[in-house]
BAZA-706763 format. One line per 8 residues: number of its first residue (from 1); their letters; for each residue x negated, y negated, z negated of N, C-alpha, C. Coordinates in Angstrom, 1 decimal, padded with zeros to 4 digits. Layout:
<atoms>
NUM> A> X Y Z X Y Z X Y Z | ... .
</atoms>
This chain:
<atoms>
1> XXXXXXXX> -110.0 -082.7 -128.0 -110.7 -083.4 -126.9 -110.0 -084.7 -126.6 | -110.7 -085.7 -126.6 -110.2 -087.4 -126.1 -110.2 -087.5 -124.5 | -109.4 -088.2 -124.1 -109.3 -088.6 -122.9 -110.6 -089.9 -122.6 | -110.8 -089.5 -121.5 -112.0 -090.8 -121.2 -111.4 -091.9 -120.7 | -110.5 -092.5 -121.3 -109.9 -093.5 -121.1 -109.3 -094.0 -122.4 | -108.0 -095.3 -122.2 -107.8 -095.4 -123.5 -106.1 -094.8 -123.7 | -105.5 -094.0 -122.1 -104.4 -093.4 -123.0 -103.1 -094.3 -122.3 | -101.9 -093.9 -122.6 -100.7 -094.2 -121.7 -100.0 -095.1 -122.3 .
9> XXXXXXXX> -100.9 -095.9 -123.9 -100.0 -096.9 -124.7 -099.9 -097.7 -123.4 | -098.4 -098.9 -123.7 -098.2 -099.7 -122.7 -097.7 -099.9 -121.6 | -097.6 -098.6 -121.1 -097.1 -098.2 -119.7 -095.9 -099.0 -119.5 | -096.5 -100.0 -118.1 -095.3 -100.5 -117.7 -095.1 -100.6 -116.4 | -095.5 -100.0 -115.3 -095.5 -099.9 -114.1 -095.4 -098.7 -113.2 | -094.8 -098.2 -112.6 -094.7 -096.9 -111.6 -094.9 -097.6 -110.1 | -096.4 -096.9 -109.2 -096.6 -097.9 -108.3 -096.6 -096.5 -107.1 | -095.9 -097.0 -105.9 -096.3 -095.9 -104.9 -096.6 -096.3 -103.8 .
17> XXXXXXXX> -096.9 -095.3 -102.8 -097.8 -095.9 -101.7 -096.5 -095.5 -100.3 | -096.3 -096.6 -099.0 -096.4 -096.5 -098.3 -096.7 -096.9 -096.9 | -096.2 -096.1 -095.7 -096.6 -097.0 -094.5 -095.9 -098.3 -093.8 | -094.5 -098.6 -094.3 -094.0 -099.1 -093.7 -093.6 -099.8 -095.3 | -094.0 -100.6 -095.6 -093.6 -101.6 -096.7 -091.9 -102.4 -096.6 | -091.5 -102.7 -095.6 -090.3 -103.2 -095.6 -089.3 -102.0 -095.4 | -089.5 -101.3 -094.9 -088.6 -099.8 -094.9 -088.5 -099.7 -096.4 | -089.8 -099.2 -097.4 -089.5 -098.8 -098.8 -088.8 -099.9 -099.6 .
25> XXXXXXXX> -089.1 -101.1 -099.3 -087.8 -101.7 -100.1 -086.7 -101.6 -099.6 | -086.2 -101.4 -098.6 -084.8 -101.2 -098.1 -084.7 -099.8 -098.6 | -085.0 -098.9 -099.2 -084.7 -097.6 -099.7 -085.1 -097.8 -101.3 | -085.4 -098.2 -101.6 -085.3 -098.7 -103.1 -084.1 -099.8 -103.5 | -084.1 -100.3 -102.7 -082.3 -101.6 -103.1 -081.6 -100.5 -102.7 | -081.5 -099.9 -101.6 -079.9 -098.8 -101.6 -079.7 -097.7 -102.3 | -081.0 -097.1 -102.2 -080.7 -096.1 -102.9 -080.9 -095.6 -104.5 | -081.8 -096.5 -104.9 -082.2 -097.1 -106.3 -081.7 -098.1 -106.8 .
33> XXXXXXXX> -080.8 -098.8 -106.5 -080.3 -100.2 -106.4 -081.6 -101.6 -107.4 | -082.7 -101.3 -106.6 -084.0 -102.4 -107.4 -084.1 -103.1 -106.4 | -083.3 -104.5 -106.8 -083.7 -105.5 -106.6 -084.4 -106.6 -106.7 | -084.4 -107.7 -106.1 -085.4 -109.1 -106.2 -086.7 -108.2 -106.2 | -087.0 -107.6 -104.8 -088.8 -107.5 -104.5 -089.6 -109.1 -104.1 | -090.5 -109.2 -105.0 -091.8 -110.0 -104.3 -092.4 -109.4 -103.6 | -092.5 -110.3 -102.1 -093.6 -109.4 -101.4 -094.8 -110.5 -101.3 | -096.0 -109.9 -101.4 -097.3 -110.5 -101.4 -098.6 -109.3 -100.4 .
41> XXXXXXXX> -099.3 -110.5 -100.0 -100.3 -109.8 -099.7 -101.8 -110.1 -100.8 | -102.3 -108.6 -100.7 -102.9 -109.4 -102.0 -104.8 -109.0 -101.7 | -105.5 -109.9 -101.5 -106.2 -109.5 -101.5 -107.5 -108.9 -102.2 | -107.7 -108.1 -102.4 -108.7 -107.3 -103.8 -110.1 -107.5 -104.2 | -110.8 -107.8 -104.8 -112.3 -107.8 -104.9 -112.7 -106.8 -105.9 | -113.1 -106.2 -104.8 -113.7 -104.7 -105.6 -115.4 -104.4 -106.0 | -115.3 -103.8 -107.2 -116.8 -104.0 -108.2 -117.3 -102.2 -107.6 | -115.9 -101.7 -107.7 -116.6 -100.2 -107.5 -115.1 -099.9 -106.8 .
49> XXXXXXXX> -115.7 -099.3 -105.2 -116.9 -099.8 -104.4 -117.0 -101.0 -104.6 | -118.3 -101.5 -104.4 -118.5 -103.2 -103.9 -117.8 -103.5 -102.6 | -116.5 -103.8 -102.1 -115.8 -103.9 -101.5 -114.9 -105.0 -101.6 | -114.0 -105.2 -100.6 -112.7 -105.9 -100.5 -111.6 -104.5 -099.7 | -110.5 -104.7 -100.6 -109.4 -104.8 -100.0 -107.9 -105.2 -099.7 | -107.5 -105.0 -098.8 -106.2 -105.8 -098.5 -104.7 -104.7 -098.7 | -104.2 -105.3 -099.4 -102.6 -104.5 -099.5 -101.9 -105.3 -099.5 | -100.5 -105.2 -098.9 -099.0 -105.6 -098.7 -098.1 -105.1 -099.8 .
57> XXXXXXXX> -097.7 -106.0 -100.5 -096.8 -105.0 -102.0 -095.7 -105.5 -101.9 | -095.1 -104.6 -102.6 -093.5 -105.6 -103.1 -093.2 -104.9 -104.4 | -093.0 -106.2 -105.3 -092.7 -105.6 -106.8 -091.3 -106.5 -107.2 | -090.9 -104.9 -107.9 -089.8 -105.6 -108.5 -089.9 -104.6 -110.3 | -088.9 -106.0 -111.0 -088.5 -105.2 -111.9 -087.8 -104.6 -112.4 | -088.0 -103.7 -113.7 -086.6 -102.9 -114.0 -086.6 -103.1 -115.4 | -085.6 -104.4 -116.0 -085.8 -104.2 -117.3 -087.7 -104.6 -117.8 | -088.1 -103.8 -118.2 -089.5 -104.0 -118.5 -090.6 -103.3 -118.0 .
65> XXXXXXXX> -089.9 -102.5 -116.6 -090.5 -101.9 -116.0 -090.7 -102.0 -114.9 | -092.0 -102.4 -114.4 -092.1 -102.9 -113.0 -092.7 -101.9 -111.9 | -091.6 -102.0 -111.0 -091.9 -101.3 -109.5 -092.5 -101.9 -108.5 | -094.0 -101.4 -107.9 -094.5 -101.4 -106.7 -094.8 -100.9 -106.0 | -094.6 -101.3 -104.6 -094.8 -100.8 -103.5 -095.5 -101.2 -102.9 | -096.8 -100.1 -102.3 -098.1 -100.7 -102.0 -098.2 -100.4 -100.1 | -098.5 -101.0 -099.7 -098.4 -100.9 -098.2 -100.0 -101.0 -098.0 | -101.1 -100.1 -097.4 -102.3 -100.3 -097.5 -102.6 -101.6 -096.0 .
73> XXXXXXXX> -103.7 -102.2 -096.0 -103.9 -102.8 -094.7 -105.0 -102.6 -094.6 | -106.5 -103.5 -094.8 -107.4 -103.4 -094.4 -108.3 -103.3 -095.2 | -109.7 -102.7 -095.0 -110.8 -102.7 -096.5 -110.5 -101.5 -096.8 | -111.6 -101.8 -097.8 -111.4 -100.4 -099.1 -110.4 -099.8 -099.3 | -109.6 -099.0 -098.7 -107.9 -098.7 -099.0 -107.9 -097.3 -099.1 | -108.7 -096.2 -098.4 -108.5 -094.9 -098.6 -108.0 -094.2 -099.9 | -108.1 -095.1 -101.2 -107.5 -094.5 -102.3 -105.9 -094.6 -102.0 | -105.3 -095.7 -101.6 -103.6 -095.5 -101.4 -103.6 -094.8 -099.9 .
81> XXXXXXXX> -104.5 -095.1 -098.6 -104.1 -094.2 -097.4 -104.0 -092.8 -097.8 | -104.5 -092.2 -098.7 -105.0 -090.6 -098.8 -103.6 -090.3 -099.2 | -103.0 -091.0 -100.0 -101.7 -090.8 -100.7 -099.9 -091.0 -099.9 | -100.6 -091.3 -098.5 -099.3 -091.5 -098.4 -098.8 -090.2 -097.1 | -097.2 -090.4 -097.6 -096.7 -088.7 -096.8 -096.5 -089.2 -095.4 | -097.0 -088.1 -094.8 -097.0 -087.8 -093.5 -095.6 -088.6 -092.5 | -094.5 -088.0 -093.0 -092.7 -088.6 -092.8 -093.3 -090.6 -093.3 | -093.0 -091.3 -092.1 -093.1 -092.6 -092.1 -091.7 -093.1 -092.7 .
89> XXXXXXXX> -091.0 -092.4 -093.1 -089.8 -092.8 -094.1 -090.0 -092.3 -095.6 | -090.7 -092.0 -096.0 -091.1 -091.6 -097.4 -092.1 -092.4 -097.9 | -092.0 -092.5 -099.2 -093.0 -092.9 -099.9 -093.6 -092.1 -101.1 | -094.7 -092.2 -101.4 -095.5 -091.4 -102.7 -095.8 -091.8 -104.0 | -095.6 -091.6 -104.8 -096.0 -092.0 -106.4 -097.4 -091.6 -106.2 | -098.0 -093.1 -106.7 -099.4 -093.2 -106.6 -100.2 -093.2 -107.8 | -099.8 -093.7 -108.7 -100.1 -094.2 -110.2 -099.3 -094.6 -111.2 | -099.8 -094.5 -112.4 -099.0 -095.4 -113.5 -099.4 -096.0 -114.1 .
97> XXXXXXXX> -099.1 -097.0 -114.4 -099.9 -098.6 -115.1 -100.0 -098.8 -116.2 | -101.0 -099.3 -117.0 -101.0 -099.6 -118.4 -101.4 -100.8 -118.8 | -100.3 -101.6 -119.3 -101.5 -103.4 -119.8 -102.3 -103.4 -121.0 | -103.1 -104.2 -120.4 -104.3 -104.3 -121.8 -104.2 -105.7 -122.3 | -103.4 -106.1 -123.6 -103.1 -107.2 -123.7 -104.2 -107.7 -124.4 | -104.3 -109.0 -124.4 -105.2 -109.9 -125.7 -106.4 -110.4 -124.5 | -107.1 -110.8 -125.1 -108.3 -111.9 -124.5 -109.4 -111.0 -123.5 | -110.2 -111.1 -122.7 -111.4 -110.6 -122.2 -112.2 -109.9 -123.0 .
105> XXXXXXXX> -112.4 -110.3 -124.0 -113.1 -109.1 -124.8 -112.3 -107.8 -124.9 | -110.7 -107.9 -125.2 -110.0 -106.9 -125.7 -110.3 -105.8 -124.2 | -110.4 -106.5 -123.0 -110.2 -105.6 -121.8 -111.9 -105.0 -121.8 | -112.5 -105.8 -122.2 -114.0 -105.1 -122.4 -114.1 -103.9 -122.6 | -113.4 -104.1 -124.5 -113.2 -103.4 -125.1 -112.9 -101.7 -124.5 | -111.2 -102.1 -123.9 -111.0 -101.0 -123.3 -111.4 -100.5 -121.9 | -112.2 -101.1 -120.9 -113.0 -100.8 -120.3 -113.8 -099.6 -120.5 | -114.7 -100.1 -121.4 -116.0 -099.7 -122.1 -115.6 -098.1 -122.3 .
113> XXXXXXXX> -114.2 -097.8 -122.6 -113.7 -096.5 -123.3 -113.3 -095.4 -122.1 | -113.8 -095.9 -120.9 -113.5 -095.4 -119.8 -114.9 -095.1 -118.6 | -114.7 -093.7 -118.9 -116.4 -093.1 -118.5 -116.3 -093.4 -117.4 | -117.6 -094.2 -116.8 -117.6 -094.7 -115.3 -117.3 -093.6 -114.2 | -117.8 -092.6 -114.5 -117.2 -091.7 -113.1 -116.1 -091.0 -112.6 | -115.6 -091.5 -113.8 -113.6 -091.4 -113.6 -113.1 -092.6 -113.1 | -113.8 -093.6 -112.6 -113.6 -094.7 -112.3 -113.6 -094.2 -110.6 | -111.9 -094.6 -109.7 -111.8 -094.4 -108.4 -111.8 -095.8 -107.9 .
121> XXXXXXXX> -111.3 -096.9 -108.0 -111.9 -098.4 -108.0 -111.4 -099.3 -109.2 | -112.4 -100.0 -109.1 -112.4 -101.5 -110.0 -112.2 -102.6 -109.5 | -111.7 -104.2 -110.0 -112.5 -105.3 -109.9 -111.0 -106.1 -110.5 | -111.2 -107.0 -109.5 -110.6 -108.4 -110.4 -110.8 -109.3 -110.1 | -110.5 -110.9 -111.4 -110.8 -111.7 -110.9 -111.2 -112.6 -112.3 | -111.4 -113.8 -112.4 -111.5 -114.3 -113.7 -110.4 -114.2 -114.2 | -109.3 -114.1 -114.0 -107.9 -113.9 -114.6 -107.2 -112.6 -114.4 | -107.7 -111.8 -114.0 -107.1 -110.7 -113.8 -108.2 -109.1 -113.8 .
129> XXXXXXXX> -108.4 -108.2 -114.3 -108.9 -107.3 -114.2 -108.3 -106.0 -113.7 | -108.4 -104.8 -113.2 -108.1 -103.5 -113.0 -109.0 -102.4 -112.9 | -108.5 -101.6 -112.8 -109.6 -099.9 -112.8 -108.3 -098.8 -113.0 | -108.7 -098.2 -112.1 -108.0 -097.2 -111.9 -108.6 -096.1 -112.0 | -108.1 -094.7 -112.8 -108.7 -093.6 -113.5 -108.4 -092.7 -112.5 | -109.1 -091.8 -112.1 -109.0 -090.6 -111.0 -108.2 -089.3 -112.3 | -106.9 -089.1 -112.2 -106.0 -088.5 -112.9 -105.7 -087.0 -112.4 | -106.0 -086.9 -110.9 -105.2 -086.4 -109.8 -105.3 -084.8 -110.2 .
137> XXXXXXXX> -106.3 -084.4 -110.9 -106.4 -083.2 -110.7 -106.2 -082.7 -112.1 | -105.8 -083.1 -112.8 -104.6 -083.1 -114.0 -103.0 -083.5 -114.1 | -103.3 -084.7 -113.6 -101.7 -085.3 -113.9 -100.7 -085.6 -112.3 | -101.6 -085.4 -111.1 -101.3 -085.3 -110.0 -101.4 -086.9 -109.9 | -101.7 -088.1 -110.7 -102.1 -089.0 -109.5 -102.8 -089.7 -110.6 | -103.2 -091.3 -110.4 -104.1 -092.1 -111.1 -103.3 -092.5 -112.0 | -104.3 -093.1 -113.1 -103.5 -094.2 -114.0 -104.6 -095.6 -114.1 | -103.9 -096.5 -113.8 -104.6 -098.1 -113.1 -104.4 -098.6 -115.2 .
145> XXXXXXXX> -105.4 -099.1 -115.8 -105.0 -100.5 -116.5 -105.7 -101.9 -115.8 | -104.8 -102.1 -116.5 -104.5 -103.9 -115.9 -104.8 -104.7 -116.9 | -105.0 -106.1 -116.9 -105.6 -107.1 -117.7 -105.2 -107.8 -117.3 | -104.4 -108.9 -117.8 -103.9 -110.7 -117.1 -104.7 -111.2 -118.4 | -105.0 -112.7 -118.1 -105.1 -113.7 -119.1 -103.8 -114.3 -119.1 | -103.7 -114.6 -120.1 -102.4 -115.7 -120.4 -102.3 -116.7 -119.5 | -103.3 -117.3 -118.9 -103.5 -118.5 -118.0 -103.0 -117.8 -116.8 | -103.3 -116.9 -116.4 -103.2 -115.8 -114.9 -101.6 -115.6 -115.2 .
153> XXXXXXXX> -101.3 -115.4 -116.4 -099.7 -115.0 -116.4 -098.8 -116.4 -116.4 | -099.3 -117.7 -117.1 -098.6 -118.8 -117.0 -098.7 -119.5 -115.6 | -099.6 -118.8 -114.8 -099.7 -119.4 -113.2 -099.1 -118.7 -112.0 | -098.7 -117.2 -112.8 -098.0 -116.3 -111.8 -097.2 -115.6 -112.9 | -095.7 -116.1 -113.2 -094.7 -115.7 -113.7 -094.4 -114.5 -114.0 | -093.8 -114.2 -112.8 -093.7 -113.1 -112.0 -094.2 -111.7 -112.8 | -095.5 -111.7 -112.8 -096.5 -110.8 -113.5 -096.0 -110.3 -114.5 | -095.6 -111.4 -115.3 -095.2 -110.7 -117.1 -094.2 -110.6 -117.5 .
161> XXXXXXXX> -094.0 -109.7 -118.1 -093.0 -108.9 -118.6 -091.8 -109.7 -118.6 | -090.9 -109.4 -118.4 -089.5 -110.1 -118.2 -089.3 -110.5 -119.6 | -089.4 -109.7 -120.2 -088.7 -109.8 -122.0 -089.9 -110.8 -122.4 | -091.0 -111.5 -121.8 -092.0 -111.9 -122.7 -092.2 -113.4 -121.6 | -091.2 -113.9 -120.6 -091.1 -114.2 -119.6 -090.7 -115.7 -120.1 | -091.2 -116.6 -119.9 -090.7 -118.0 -120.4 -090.6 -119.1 -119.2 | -090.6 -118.5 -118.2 -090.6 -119.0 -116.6 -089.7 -118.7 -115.8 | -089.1 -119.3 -114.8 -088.4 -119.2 -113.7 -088.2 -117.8 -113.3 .
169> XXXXXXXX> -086.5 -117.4 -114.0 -086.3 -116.1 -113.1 -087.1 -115.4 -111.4 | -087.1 -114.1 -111.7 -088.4 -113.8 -110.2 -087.1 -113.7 -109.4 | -085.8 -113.6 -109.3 -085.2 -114.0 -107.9 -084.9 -115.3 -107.0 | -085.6 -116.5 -108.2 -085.6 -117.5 -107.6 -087.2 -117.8 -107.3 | -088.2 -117.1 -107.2 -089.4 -117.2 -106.8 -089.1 -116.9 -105.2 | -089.9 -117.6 -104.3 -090.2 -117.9 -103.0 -091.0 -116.3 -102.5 | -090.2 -115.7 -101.8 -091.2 -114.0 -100.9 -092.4 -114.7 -100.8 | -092.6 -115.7 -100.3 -094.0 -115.8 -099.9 -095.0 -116.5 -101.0 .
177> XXXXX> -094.7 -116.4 -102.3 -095.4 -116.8 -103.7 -096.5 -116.6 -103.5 | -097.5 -116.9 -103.7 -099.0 -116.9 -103.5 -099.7 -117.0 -104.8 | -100.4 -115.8 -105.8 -101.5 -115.4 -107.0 -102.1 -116.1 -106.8 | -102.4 -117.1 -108.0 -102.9 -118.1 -108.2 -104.0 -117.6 -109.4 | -105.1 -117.7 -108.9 -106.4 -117.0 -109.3 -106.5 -118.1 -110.9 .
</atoms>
């Protein structure tokens, strides 16, 4: 039997949810020692639901692996609210990420491989795509793929892969960096 998706090639993100977004980075630098968080507010345009929503993140990397931490705010958010632990000092593993590299077609492509009603939200932007797979009742949480264009990654650094990274280290990026559509 195939997965209605396209599968865990690429995996490069562990994202979790909580309520106090500046608490979980202070508990990820001390006790994880993960430094240089970007924190951004990011706002979402969502296809499914037809919605907006708003989250507070902070990502950092590890090597080639990038950590975020999602703080929900306003909009369409009950997919990360539902997820996060009761104790306002904890946080939850929410998902795991997969990139879809290559042009707009390629993300079509893998799109397309992903039966719509495993679909818990979508959307994007001309430079950016996502869709997150409802995993939960197999693997205990989602798995998001992601899509940058190359233009979306040469305008926001930060995004790609450290090892594939021809831009301005992200500890000398500004907290308040602002995704440049």
């Amino acid at each position: 039997m195939s997965f209605p998706h396209p599968g865990l090639a690429d995996a490069y993100q562990l994202a979790y949810v909580t309520s106090d977004l500046a608490r979980a980075i202070r508990l990820f630098k001390s006790r994880l020692t993960v430094d240089d968080f970007l924190t951004v507010t990011l706002h979402l345009n969502l296809t499914t639901p037809a919605a907006r929503a708003s989250i507070n993140v902070g990502v950092a990397w590890v090597g080639d692996l990038q950590i975020e931490l999602i703080e929900p705010v306003s909009g369409a958010i009950q997919i990360y609210r539902d997820a996060i632990p009761s104790d306002p000092a904890a946080v939850a593993f929410h998902h795991l990420a997969m990139r879809v590299s290559g042009d707009l077609p390629r993300w079509n492509d893998a799109r397309a491989g992903i039966a719509d009603d495993r679909i818990a939200i979508e959307g994007g932007s001309d430079g950016m795509r996502f869709a997150y797979v409802d995993e939960r009742s197999t693997l205990g949480h989602f798995l998001e793929y992601v899509w940058m264009s190359e233009r979306f990654l040469a305008r926001n650094p930060f995004w790609a892969l450290p090892s594939r990274r021809h831009a301005t280290p992200p500890h000398s990026l500004h907290p308040a960096t602002k995704l440049k559509e």
